[in-house]
C-alpha positions in Angstrom: 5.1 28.1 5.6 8.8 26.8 5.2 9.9 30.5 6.5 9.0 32.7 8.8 10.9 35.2 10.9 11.5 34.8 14.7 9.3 38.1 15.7 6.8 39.7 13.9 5.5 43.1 14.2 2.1 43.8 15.1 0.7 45.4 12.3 -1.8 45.5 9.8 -1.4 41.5 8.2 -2.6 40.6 4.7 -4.9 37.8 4.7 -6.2 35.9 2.0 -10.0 35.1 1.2 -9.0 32.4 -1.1 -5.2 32.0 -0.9 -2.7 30.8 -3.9 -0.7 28.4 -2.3 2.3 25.8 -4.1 1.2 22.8 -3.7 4.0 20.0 -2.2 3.9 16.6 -0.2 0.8 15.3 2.1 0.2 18.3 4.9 4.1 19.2 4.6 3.7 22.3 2.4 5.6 22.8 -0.3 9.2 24.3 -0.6 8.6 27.9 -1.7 7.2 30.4 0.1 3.0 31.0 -0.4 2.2 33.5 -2.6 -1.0 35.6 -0.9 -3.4 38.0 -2.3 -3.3 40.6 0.8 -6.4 42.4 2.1 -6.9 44.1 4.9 -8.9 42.7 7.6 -10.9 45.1 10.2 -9.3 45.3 14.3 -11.0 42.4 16.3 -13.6 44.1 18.9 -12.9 42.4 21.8 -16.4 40.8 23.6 -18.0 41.4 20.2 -19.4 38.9 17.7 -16.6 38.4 15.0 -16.8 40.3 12.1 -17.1 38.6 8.5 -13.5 39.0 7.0 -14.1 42.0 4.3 -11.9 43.7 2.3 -11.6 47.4 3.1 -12.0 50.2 0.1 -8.9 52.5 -0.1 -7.8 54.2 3.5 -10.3 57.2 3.9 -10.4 59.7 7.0 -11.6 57.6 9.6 -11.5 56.9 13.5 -8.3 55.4 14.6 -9.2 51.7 15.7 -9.5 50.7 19.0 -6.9 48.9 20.9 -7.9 45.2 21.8 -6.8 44.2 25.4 -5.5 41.2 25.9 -6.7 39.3 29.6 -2.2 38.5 28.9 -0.4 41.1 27.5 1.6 40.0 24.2 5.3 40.2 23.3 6.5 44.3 23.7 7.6 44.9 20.3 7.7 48.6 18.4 5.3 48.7 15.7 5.4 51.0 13.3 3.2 54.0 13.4 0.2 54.2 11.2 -0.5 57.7 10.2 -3.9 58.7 9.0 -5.2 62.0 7.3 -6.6 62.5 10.7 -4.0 61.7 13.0 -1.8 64.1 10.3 -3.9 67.0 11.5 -4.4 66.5 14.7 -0.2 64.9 15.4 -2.7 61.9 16.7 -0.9 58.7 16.1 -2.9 55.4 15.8 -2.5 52.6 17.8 -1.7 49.4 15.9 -4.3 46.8 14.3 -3.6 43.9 15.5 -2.9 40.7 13.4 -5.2 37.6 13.9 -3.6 34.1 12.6 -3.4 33.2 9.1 -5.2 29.7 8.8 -3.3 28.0 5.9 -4.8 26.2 3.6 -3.6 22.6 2.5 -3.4 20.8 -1.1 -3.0 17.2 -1.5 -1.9 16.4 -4.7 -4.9 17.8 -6.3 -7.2 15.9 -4.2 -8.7 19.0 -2.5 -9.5 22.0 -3.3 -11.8 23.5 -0.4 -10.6 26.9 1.2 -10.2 27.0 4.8 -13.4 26.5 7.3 -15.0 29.7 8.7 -15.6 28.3 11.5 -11.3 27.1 11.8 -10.4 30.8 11.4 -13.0 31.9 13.8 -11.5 29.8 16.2 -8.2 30.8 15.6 -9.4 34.8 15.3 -11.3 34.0 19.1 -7.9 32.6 20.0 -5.5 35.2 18.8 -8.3 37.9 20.6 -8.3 35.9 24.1 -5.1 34.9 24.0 -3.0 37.7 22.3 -0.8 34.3 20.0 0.1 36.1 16.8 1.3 33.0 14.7 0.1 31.8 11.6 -1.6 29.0 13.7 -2.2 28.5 17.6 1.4 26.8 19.2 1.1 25.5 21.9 4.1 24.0 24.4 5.2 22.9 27.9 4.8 26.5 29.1 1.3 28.0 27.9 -0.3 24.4 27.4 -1.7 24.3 30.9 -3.0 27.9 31.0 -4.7 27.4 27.4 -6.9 23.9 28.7 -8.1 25.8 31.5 -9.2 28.8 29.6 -10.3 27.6 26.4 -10.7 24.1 26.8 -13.9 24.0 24.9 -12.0 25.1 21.7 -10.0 21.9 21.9 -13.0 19.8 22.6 -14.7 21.5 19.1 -11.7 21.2 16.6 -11.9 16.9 17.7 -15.5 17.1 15.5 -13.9 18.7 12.3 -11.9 15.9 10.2 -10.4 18.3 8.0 -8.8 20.3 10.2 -5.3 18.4 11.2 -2.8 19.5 13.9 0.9 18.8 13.7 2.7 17.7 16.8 6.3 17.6 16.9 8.7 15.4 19.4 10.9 18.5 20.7 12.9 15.5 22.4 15.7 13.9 20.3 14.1 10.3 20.3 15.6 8.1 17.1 13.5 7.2 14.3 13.1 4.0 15.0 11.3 4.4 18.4 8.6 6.2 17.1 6.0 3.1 17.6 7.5 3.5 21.5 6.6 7.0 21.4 2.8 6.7 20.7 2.6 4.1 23.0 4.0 6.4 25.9 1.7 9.3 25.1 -1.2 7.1 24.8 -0.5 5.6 28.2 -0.6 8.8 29.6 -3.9 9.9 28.0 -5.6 6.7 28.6 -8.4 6.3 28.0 -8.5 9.0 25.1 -5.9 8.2 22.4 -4.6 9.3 19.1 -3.9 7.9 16.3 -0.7 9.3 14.1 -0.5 10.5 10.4 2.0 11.4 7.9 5.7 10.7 9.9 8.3 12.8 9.4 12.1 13.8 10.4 12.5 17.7 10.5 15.5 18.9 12.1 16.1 15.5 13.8 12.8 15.5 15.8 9.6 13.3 15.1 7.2 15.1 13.3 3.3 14.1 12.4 -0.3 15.1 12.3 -3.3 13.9 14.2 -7.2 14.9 13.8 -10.6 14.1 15.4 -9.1 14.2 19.0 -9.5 17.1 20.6 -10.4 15.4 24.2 -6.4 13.6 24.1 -5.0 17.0 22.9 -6.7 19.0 26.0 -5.7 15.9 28.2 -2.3 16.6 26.7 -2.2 20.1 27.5 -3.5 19.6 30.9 0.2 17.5 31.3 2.2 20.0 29.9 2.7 18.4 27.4 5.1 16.2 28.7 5.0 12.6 28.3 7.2 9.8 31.4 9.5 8.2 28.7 11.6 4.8 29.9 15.2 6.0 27.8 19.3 5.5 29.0 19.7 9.4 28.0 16.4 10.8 29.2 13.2 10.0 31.3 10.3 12.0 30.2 9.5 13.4 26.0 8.2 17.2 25.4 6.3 18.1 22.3 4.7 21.2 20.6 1.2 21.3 19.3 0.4 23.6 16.0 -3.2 24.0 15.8 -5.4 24.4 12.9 -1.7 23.5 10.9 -3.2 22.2 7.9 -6.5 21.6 5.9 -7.0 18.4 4.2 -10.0 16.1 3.3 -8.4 12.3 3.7 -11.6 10.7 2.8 -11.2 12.0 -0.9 -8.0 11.4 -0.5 -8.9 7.4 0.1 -11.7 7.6 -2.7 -9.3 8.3 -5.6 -7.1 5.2 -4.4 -10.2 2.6 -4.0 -11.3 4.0 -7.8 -8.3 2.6 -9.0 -8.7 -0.5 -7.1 -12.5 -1.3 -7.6 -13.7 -2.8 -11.2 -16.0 -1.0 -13.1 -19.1 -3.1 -12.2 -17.8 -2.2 -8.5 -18.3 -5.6 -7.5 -14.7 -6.6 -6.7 -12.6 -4.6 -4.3 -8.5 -5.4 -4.3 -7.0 -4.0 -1.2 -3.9 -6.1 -0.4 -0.7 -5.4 -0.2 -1.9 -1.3 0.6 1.5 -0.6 2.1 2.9 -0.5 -1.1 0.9 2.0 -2.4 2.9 5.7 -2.7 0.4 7.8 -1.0 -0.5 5.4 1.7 3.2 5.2 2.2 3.1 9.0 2.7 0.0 8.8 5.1 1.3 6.2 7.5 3.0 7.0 10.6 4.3 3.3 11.2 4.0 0.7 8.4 3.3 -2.2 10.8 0.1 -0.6 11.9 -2.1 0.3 9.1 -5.5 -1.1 10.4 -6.5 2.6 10.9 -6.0 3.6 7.6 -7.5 0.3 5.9 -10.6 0.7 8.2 -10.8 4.3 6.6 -10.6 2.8 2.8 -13.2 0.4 3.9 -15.8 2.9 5.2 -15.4 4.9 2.4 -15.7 2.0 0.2 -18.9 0.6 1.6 -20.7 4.4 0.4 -18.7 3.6 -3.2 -19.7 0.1 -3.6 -22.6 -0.8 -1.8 -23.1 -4.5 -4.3 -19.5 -5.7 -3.8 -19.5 -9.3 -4.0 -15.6 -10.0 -3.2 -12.8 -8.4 -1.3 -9.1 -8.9 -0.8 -7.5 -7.9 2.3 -3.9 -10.3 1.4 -0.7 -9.0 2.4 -1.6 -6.5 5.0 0.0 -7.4 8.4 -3.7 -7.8 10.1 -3.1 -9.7 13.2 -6.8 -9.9 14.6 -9.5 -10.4 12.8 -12.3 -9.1 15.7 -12.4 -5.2 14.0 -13.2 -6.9 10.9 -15.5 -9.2 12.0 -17.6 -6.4 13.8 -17.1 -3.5 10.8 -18.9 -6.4 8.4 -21.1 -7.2 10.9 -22.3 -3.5 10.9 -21.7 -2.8 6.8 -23.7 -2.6 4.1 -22.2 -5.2 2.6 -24.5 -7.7 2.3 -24.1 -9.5 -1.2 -20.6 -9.9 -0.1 -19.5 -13.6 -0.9 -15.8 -13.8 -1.2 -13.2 -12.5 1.2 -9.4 -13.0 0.9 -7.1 -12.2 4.6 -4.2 -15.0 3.0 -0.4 -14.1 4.1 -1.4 -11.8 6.7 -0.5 -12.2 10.7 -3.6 -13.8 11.8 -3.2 -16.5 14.3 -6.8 -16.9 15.9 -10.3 -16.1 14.1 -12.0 -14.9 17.3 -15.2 -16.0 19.3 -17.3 -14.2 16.9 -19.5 -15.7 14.7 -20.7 -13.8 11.9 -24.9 -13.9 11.5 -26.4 -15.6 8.4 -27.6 -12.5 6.9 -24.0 -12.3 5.3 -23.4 -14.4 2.2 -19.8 -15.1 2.7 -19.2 -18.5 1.4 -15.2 -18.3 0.0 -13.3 -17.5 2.6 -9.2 -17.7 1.9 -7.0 -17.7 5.2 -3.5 -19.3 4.0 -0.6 -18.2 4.4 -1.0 -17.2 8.0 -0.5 -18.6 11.3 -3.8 -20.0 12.0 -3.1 -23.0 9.3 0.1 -23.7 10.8 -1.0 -23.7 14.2 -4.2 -26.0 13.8 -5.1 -29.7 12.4 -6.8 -29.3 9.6 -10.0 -30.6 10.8 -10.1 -28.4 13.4 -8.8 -25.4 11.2 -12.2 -25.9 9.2 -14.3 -26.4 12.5 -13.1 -22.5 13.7 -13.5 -21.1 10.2 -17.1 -22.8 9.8 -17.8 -21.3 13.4 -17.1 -17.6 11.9 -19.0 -18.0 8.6 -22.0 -20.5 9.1 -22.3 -20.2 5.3 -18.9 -21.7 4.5 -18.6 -23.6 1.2 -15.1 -22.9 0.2 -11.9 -22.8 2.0 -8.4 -21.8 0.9 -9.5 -22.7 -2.8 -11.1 -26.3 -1.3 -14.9 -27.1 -1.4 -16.1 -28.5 1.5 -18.1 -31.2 1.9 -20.4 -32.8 4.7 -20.1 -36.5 3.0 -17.7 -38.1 6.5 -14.9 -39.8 6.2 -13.7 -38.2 2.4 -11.3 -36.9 1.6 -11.2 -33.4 1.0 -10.7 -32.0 -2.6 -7.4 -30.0 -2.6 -7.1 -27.5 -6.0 -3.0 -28.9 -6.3 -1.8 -32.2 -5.7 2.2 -32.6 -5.0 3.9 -36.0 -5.3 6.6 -36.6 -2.8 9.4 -37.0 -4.3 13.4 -35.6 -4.3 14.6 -31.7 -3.1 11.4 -29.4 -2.7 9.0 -30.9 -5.5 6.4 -27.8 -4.7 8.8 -25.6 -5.0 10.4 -26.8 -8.4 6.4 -26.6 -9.9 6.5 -23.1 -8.7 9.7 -22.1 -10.7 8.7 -23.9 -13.8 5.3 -22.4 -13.9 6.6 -19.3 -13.3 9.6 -19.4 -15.9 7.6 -20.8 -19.0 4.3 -19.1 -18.1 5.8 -15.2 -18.2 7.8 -16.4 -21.5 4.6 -17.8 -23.0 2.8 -14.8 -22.4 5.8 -12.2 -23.7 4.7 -11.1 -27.5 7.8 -12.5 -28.4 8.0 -16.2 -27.7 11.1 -17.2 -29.4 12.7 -16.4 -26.0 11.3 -19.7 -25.2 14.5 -21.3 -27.0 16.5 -23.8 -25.3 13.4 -24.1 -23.0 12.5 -27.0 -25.5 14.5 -29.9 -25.9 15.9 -30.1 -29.9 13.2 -33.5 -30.4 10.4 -32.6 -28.0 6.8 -32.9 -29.6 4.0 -30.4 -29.6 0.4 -31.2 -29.4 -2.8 -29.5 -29.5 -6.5 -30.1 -29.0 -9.2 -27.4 -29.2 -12.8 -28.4 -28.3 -16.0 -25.7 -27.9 -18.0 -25.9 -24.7 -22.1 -25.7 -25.4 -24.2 -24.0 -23.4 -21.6 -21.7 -21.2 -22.3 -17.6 -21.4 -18.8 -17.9 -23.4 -19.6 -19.9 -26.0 -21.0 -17.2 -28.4 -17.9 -15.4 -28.3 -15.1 -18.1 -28.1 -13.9 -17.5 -31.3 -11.5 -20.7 -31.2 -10.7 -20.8 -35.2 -7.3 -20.0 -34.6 -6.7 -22.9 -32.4 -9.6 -25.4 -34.4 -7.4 -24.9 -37.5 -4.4 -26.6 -36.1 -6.4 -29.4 -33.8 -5.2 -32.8 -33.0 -8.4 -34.0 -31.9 -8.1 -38.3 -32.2 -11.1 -38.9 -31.2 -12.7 -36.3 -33.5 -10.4 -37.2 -36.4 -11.2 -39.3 -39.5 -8.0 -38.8 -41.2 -4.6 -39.8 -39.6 -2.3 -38.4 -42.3 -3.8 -35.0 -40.9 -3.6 -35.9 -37.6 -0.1 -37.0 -37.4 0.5 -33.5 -39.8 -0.6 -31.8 -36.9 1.7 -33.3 -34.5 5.1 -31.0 -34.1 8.4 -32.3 -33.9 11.7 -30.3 -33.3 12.6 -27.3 -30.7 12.7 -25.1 -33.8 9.1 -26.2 -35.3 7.8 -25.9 -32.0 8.5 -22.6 -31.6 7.8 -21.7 -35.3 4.0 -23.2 -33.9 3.5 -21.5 -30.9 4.7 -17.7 -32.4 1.8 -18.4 -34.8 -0.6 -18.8 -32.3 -2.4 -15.6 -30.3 -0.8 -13.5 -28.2 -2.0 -14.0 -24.4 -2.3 -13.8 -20.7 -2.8 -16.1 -18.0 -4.2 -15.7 -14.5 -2.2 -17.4 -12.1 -4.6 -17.4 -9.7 -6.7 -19.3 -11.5 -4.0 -22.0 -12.4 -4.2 -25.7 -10.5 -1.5 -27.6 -10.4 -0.6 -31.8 -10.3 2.8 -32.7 -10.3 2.4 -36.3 -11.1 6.2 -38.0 -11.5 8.9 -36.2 -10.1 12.4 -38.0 -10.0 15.6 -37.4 -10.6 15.7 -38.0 -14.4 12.4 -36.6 -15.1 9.0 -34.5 -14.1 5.1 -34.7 -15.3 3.3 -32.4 -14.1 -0.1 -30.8 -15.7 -1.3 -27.1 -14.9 -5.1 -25.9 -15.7 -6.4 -22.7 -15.5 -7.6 -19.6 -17.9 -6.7 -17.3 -19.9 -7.6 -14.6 -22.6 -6.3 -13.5 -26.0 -5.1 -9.8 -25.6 -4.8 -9.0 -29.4 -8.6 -9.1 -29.4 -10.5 -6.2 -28.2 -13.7 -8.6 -27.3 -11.6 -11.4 -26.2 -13.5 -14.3 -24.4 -11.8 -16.2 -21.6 -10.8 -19.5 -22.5 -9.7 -22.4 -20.8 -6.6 -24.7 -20.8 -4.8 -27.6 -20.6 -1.4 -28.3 -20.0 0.9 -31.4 -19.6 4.3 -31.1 -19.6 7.2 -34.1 -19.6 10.4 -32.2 -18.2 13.8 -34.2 -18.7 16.6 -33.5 -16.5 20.2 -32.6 -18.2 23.2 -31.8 -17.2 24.2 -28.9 -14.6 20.8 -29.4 -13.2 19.0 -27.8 -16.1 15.5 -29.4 -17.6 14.1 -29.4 -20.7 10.5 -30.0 -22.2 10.4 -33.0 -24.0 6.7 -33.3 -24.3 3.8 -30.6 -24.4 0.3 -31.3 -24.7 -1.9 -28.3 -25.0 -6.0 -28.3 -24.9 -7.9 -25.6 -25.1 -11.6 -24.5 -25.1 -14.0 -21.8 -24.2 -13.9 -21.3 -19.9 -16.5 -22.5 -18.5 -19.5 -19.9 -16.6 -17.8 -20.3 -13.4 -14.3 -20.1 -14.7 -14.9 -16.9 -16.4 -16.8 -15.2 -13.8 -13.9 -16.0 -10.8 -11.0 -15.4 -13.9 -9.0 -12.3 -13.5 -10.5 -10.5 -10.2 -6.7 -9.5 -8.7 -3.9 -8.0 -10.5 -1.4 -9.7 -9.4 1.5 -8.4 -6.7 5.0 -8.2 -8.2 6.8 -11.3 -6.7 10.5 -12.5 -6.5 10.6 -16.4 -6.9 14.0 -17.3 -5.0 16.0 -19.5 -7.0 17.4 -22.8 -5.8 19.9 -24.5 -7.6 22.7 -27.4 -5.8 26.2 -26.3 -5.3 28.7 -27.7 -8.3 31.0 -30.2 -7.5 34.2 -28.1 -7.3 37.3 -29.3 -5.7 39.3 -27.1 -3.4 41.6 -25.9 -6.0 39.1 -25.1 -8.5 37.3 -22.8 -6.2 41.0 -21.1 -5.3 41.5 -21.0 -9.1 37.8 -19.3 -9.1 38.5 -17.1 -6.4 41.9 -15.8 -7.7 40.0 -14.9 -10.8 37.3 -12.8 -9.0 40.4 -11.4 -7.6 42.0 -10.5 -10.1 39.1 -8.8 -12.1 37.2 -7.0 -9.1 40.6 -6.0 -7.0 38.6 -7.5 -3.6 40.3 -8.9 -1.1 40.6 -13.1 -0.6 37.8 -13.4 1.4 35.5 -10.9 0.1 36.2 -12.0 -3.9 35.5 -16.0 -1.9 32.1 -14.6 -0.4 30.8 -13.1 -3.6 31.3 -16.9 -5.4 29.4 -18.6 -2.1 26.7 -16.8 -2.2 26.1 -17.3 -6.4 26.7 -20.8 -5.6 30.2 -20.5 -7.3 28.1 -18.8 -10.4 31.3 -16.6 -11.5 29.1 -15.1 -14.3 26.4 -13.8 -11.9 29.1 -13.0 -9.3 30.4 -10.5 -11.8 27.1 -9.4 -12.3 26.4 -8.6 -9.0 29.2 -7.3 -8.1 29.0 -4.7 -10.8 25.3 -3.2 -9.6 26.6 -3.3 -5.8 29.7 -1.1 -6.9 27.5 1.7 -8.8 25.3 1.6 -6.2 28.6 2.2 -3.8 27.2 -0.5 -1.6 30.5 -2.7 -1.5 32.4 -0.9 1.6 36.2 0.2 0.9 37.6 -2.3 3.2 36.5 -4.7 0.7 39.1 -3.8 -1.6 42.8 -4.6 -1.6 44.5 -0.8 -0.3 47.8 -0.2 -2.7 50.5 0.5 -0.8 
């Protein structure tokens, strides 16, 4: 509850069977105040099996209850007096009935729906009975911790086997928010060897906030410390905390099925969980982004019962740093059709001394993008990979061969040639290719130069599982096929000339979608006056319902103008039904939103031009010199996009006021 007075009075308390409760953020409840459905609950007998909670009929001439005794007396407060047709005859007045904790129950976002475990609120009833605690759950801090491991230490040990059952811990010590990592690490020095692992992070009133489950050994070990934790700090040398036990209920498993149904296809054979940190509700659950293994070793576990076939996984974009805990989880899984695993652009700098046995089928392993590549010769990069995976056929999108002394096969080839030629394939691939694909491809104007030609070539591919379904007669209609061609006159009519004609062409073609991980890229010429490169790779025609992946061809001749802008000049287009292997590695991963930096050369601008430039921005935006100066530097003197920015950085007050010229 969000509220709840500082002392309560010992009477009678309404508890709820099956309570009504708002529903608000992970374990946090909501902002308003639970609404119960109140029932009276008999007196606990003390040394007496617990009664089931019942509700009582109307109050009837009875027996006053008897008073429980506490082994430590609790807070002296004046209850009220309950009178009783038989205490009104007899000027008896009945003790109190004392109030065992509510247990709250927790909703996550409609994940969960169970009411509270018997067997929690027994423990909390056997709590409240031994202990005299009247709270809503069991609190526990530096100055009854101690007392309450000694007595009831087997309670903690119990709640460590229930994963529902979650206990908030809060930081009473101010430490900052950005030394929470430090924080864990202290108390799990002085625990050691138990440990916990933190959920759900949180800042209320200033002090660290989360939840922890399954760990009932660390939290008596806690108590048994009084909670107190040594702490290396400049304003203090040791951290206290508070435990709330049996805070919240809340099943995280189901929590982690609903994301992985969103992330496995329908076949459940492929399994996308990269980049997990940017999903909302693991943001929610994690206590520290930089340390998420725990909660990805969860989503795998729960995945292994949901998709016992899978045949590929991605784990990109995750931070893992070692690869030993997943080395021994697939050792262990059930996983083993498994043939394609993907740990690119994560932390990894060593694969381990493990080597996985041959019962597992993984034979695509992709590892760029991480330190490991960098950090190895390529021959020995493959020897350690091949180590791990005996079965090893594919590396980082290269086949491997056992043929000495080759060359091996690399999915992009780069010439050498001026600037950052990899990097200018990138842009272009990624400019034309999200244009192409947009329903309306008239934006690709002034992409084409005004006499660039158009060409294209449609071909069907026999025996492939696509060919029944390829459906190429919109593309078949408009070949260019030379070799195929008998008549020139309608093979030169079928060669398009003009920016406009070309664009007139390729808006009458289907609407589309590439998969860019699919594409391969040679960048053949690349000089200062001009660029060939060619990209392959599939795609699919989204105005069909029954679509068949198709594959393409595509050369482009890219002629440099001025301000260092390019234009097309020549586009050669082939298309046919994808191959069986093409369509069955096509569109496994959605792809992660990406930000392509843009690189473009500073213009030529003498001193005085960039004071005349400066002046302007000035002028316009009321900054100072050398703030209005800064703005143009970093747009490369770009004074449209200088404006621009400036403009969103000012609504978003983000521009500080000494910025600005002060009127005097």
């Amino acid at each position: 509850m969000d509220w709840r007075p500082n002392q309560r009075v010992l009477t009678q308390v309404p508890v709820t069977k099956d309570p009504i409760i708002e529903r608000g953020p992970v374990l946090y409840g909501g902002r308003g105040k639970p609404q119960y459905q109140r029932q009276p609950l008999p007196a606990v007998q003390p040394h007496r099996p617990l009664p089931a909670v019942q509700p009582l009929p109307a109050v009837q001439s009875r027996q006053p209850p008897p008073v429980v005794q506490p082994r430590h007396p609790p807070p002296v407060v004046q209850p009220p007096v309950l009178q009783h047709p038989v205490a009104q005859q007899s000027h008896y007045q009945s003790p109190p009935v004392v109030q065992p904790p509510v247990v709250q129950q927790s909703y996550y976002q409609s994940l969960t729906h169970s009411t509270v475990s018997p067997q929690a609120v027994q423990h909390a009833v056997a709590v409240f009975a031994q202990t005299g605690i009247a709270e809503e759950f069991v609190e526990l801090n530096s100055s009854n911790s101690l007392k309450f491991a000694n007595m009831h230490g087997d309670i903690l040990t119990d709640i460590g086997h229930n994963a529902s059952q979650w206990h908030q811990i809060t930081i009473k010590t101010p430490v900052p928010e950005y030394e929470r990592r430090f924080v864990i690490a202290a108390i799990n020095k002085r625990i050691s060897p138990q440990k916990i692992t933190p959920y759900f992070f949180r800042m209320e009133n200033l002090h660290i906030t989360f939840f922890v489950n399954m760990c009932g050994l660390a939290l008596r070990t806690l108590c048994r410390r009084d909670l107190k934790v040594p702490y290396v700090s400049d304003k203090f040398d040791e951290i206290e905390m508070t435990i709330k036990l049996f805070s919240k209920n809340f099943n995280l498993s189901e929590a982690l099925k609903e994301i992985i149904s969103r992330r496995l296809d329908s076949p459940k054979k492929f399994l996308d969980l990269s980049y997990i940190n940017s999903i909302p509700e693991i943001q929610e659950m994690l206590f520290d982004p930089t340390d998420n293994w725990h909660i990805l070793d969860q989503m795998l576990r729960v995945a292994e019962v949901s998709a016992p076939g899978l045949v590929a996984l991605r784990l990109a974009g995750n931070g893992i740093t070692t690869l030993t805990l997943l080395w021994d989880f697939l050792v262990h899984s059930k996983w083993k059709s498994l043939r394609t695993l993907d740990v690119s652009d994560n932390e990894v700098k060593s694969t381990g001394t493990v080597s996985l046995s041959r019962t597992l089928q993984i034979s695509e392993v992709y590892l760029d993008c991480n330190p490991i590549c960098h950090m190895l010769k390529r021959d020995s990069y493959i020897s350690a990979i091949k180590a791990t995976f005996p079965r090893l056929a594919k590396l980082d999108g290269t086949y491997l061969h056992t043929t000495a002394h080759l060359p091996y096969w690399k999915p992009n080839f780069i010439v050498n040639g001026t600037g950052d030629p990899g990097e200018f394939a990138d842009q272009f691939i990624e400019h034309f290719f999200t244009l192409y694909d947009d329903p309306d491809r008239m934006k690709l104007r002034g992409l084409y130069h005004e006499k660039a030609y158009f060409s294209l070539c449609s071909l069907y591919l026999d025996a492939q599982f696509t060919t029944p379904n390829a459906r190429l007669s919109a593309y078949i209609d408009e070949t260019r096929n030379l070799l195929r061609c008998s008549d020139l006159k309608k093979a030169n009519a079928a060669l398009t000339h003009g920016s406009e004609e070309i664009l007139e062409r390729l808006s009458s073609l289907p609407t589309t979608q590439h998969d860019p991980y699919t594409f391969a890229v040679d960048l053949l010429v690349h000089t200062p006056k001009m660029t060939v490169l060619t990209v392959t790779g599939v795609f699919r025609d989204i105005a069909k319902q029954k679509s068949s992946h198709r594959h393409f061809s595509r050369t482009f001749v890219l002629q440099r103008r001025e301000n260092d802008e390019y234009q097309i000049t020549n586009d050669i287009l082939y298309i046919s039904n994808a191959a069986t292997r093409e369509a069955e590695e096509a569109f496994k991963y959605v792809r992660p939103p990406k930000k392509i930096k843009k690189k473009r050369p500073t213009p030529n601008l003498s001193e005085c031009e960039k004071e005349s430039m400066t002046g302007m921005i000035q002028q316009l935006t009321s900054m100072s010199a050398q703030w209005s100066r800064k703005c143009l530097e970093d747009t490369d003197w770009d004074m449209k996009e200088a404006l621009q920015i400036f403009v969103e950085l000012y609504e978003m007050s983000k521009i500080p006021k000494s910025a600005f010229i002060t009127s005097k």
